[in-house]
C-alpha positions as CSV (number, residue, x, y, z in Angstrom):
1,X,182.5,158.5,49.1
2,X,185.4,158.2,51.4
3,X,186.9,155.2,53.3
4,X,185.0,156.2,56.8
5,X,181.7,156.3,54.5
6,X,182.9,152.4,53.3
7,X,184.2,151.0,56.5
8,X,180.5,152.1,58.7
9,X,178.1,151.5,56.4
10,X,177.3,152.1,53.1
11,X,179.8,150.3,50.4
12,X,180.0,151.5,46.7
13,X,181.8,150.1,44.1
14,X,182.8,153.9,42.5
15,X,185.3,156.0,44.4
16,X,183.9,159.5,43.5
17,X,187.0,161.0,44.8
18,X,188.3,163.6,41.9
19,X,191.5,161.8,41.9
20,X,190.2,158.6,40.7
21,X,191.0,157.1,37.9
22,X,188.0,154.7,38.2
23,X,185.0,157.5,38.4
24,X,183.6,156.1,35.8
25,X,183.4,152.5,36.8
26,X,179.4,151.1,36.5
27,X,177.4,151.3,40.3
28,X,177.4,148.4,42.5
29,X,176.2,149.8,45.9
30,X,176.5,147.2,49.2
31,X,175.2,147.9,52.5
32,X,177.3,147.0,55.4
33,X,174.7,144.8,56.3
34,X,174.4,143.2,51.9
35,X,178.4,142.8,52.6
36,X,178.2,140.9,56.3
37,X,174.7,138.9,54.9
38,X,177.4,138.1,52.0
39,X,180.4,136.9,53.5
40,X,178.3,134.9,56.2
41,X,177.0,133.0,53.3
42,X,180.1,132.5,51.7
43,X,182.0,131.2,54.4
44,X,179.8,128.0,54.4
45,X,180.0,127.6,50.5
46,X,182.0,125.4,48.5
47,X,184.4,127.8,45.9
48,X,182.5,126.2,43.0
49,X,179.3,127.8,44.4
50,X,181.0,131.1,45.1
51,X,181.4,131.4,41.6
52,X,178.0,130.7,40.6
53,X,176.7,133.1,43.0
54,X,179.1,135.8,41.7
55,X,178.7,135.4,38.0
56,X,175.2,136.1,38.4
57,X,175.3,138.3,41.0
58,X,177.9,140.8,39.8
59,X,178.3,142.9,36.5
60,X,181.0,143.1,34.4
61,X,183.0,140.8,36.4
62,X,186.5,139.7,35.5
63,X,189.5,137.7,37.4
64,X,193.0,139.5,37.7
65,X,196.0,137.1,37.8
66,X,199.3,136.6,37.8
67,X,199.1,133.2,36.9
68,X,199.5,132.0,40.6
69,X,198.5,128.8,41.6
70,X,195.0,130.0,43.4
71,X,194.0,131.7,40.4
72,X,194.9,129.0,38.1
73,X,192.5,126.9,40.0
74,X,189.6,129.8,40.3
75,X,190.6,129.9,36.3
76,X,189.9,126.1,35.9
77,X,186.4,126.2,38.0
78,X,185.1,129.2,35.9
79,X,185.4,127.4,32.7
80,X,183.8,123.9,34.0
81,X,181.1,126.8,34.9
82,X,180.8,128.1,31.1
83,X,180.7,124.7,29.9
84,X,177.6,124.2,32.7
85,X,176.1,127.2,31.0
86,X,177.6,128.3,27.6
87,X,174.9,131.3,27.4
88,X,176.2,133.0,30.3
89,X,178.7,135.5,30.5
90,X,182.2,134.9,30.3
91,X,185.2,136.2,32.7
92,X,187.9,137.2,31.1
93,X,191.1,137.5,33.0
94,X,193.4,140.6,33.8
95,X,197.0,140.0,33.5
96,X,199.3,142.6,34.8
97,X,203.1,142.0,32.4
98,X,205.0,143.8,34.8
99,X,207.7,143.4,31.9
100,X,210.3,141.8,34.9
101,X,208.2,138.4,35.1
102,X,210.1,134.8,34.8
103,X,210.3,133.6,31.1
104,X,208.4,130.7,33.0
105,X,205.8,132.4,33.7
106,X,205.1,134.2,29.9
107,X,205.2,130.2,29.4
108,X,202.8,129.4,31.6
109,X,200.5,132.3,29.8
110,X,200.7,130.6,26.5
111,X,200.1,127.0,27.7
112,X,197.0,128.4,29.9
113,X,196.1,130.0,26.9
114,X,196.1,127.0,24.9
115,X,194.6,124.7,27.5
116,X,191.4,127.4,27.6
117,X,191.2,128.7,24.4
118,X,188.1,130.7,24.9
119,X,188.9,132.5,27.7
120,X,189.9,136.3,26.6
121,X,192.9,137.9,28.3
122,X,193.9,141.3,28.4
123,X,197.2,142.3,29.1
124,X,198.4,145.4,30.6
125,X,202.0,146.9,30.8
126,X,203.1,149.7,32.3
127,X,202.3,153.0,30.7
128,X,204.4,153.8,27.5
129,X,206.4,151.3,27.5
130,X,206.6,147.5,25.9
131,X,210.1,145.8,26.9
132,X,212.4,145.5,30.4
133,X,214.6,147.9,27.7
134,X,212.1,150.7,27.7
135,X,210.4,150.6,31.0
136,X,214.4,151.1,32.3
137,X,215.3,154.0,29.4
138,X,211.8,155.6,30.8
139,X,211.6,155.3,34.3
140,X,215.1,154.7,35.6
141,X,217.4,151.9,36.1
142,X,216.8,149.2,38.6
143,X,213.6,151.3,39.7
144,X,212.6,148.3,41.7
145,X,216.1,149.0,43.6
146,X,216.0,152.3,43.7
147,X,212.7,153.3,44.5
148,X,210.6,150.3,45.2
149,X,207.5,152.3,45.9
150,X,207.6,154.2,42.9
151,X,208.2,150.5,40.8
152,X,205.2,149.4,42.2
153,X,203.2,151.8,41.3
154,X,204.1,152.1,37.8
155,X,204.6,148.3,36.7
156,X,201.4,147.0,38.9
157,X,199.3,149.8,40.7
158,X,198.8,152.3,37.2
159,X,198.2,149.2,34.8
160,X,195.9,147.9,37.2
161,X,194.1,151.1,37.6
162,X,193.8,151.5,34.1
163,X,192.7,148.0,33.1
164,X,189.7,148.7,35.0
165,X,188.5,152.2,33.6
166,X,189.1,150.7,30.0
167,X,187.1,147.4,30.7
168,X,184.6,149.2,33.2
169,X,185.5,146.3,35.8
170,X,182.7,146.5,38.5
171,X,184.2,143.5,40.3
172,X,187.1,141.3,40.3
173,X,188.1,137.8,41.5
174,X,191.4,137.3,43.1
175,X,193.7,134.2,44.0
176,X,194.2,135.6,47.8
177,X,193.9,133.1,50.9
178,X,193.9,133.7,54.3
179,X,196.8,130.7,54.9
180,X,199.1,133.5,52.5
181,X,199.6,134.8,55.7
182,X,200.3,138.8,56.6
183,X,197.8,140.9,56.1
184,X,195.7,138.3,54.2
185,X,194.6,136.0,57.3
186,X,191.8,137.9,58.3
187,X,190.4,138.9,55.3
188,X,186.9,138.7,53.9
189,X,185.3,136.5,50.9
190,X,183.8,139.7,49.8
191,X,185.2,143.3,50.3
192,X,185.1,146.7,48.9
193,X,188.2,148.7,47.5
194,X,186.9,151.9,47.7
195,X,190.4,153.3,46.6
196,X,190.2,151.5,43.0
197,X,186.3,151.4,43.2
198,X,185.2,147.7,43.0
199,X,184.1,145.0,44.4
200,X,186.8,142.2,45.2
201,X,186.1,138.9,45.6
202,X,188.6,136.0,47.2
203,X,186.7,132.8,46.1
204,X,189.4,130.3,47.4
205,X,190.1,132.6,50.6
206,X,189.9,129.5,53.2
207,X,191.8,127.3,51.3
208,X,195.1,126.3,52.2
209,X,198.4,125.7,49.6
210,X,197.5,121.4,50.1
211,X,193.9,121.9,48.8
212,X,194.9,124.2,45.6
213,X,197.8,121.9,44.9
214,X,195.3,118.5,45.3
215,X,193.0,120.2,42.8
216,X,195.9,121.2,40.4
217,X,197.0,118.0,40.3
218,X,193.7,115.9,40.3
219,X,192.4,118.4,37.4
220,X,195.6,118.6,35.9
221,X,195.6,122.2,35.8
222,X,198.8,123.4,34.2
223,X,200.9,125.7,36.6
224,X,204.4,127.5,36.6
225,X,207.2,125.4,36.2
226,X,209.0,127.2,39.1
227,X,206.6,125.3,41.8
228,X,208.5,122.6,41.4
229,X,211.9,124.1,42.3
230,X,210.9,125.2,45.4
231,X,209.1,128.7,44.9
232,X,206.1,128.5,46.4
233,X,204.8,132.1,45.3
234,X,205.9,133.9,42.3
235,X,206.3,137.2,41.3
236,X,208.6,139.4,39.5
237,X,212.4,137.9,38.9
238,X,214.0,140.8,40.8
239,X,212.0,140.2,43.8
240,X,211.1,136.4,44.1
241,X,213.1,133.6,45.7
242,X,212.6,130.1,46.3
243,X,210.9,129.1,50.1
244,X,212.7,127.3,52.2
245,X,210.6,124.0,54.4
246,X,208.8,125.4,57.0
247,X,208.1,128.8,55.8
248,X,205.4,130.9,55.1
249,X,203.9,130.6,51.4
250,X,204.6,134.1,50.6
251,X,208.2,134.6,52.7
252,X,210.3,133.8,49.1
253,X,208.2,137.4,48.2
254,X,210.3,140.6,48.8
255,X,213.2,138.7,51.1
256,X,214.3,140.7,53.7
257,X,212.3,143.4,53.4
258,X,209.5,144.9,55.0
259,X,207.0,144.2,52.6
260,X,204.3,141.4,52.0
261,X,202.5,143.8,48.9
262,X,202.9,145.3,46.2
263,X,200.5,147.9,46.2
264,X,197.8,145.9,44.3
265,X,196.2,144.7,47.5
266,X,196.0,147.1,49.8
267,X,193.4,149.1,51.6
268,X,195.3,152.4,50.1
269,X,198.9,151.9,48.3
270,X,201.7,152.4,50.0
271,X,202.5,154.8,46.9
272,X,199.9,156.4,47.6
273,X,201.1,156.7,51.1
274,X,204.5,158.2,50.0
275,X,203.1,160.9,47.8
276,X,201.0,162.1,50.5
277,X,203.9,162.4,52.8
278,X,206.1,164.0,49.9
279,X,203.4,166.2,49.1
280,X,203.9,167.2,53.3
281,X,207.3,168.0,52.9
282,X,206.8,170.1,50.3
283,X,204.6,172.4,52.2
284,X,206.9,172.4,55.0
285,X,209.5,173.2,52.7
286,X,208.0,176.0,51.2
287,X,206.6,176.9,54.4
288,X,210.4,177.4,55.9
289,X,211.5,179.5,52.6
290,X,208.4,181.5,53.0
291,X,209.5,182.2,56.5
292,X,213.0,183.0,55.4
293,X,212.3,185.2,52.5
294,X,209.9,187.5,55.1
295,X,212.6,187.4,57.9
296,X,215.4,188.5,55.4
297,X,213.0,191.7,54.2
298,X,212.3,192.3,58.1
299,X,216.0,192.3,58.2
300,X,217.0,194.4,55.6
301,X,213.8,196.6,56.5
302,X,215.7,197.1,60.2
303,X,218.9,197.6,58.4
């Protein structure tokens, strides 16, 4: 199914493209119409009851997280869920260890992990590769320097990618809000990533940074150190920086560049994006020594 087939009508959660990693992913098929029906109901329901509705609704559902604030909220509400009803299926989380995160976030892991003991996580790193040591040896120095697009899609995009064939995610819950800013503002409860093949689902979408921080704090929901030294949103170490009062959430997230993303989130990665344009180059390329090769043999035919 291709994205025109996604974006007019007809919404699967399996990218049958040959490319895909994800073919294999189980079924969940959406009408336009299921998807707008959906989100219209969503937008009046409280996050708690999003959840509900989700854990029945959808198969093999899991959460993917980086331990943001959002998700540590979304992580919170889904256990006082499984303690509502032990039978029912658990979600386990996703964490993607890009292998460049803040030693107080790999802390925040293990006293999340401690504060919900029976929630299983699975961690992914990028491919081959197990320390900061390796990941440089094998893929180059400063790759998130060097070649930004290429980092992204080997410390976040591939694991990703991967972590849903091997767990046969159908959908996923995120820690996204619209008051993130960029491209998040408009964005849907429910949506389809027809690229990765499955369903996402932004729970806490119309919440703003007060709310999550009010629950965090009424719940006592542990959270990253670094919130209270100003970072606001936290990533990678190479990449994040405290925000200043009266930015955006997000604008301590790839400073001073052109980039609110990582890859993760969007409609089709910006990796993606740049193979498709080296791959064009390439044929131009060999297109102009094709055209040299039979313009040297006209010559030497003349000659």
């Amino acid at each position: 199914m291709d994205q025109q087939d996604v974006e007019s009508g007809y919404a699967s959660a399996t990218d049958s493209s040959p490319s895909s990693s994800v073919a294999s992913l189980p079924r969940i098929t959406l009408t336009k119409a299921h998807l707008d029906h959906l989100n219209a109901q969503f937008e009046n329901m409280e996050a708690m009851d999003i959840l509900r509705v989700c854990k029945v609704m959808f198969p093999n559902l899991y959460q993917s997280t980086a331990f943001g604030l959002t998700g540590l909220v979304t992580l919170d509400m889904l256990s006082k869920l499984q303690t509502e009803s032990p039978t029912s299926s658990p979600v386990d989380l996703i964490f993607l260890d890009t292998l460049y995160h803040f030693q107080e976030t790999h802390d925040l892991v293990a006293r999340t992990q401690a504060r919900y003991p029976n929630v299983r996580l699975h961690i992914y790193k990028p491919y081959g590769v197990s320390t900061t040591e390796e990941f440089a040896a094998r893929y180059g120095e400063k790759l998130y320097e060097t070649e930004s697009e290429l980092y992204d899609w080997t410390a976040k995009v591939e694991p990703l990618q991967r972590a849903y064939e091997e767990l046969k995610v159908a959908a996923v819950l995120t820690g996204r809000r619209r008051s993130q800013g960029g491209s998040r503002d408009k964005m849907p409860i429910v949506e389809v990533d027809g690229e990765r093949g499955v369903i996402k689902i932004n729970p806490l979408a119309r919440w703003t940074f007060q709310q999550v921080r009010e629950y965090v704090a009424q719940h006592d929901v542990p959270y990253n150190a670094l919130l209270d030294r100003g970072y606001k949103s936290v990533g990678d170490w190479h990449s994040t920086s405290p925000v200043a009062e009266g930015e955006d959430e997000r604008a301590g997230r790839w400073k001073g560049q052109q980039k609110t993303e990582c890859g993760i989130h969007n409609k089709k990665s910006r990796y993606a994006q740049y193979l498709q344009e080296l791959a064009q180059k390439e044929k131009l390329a060999a297109a102009a020594e094709a055209l040299n090769v039979v313009q040297q043999s006209e010559t030497v035919s003349a000659a």
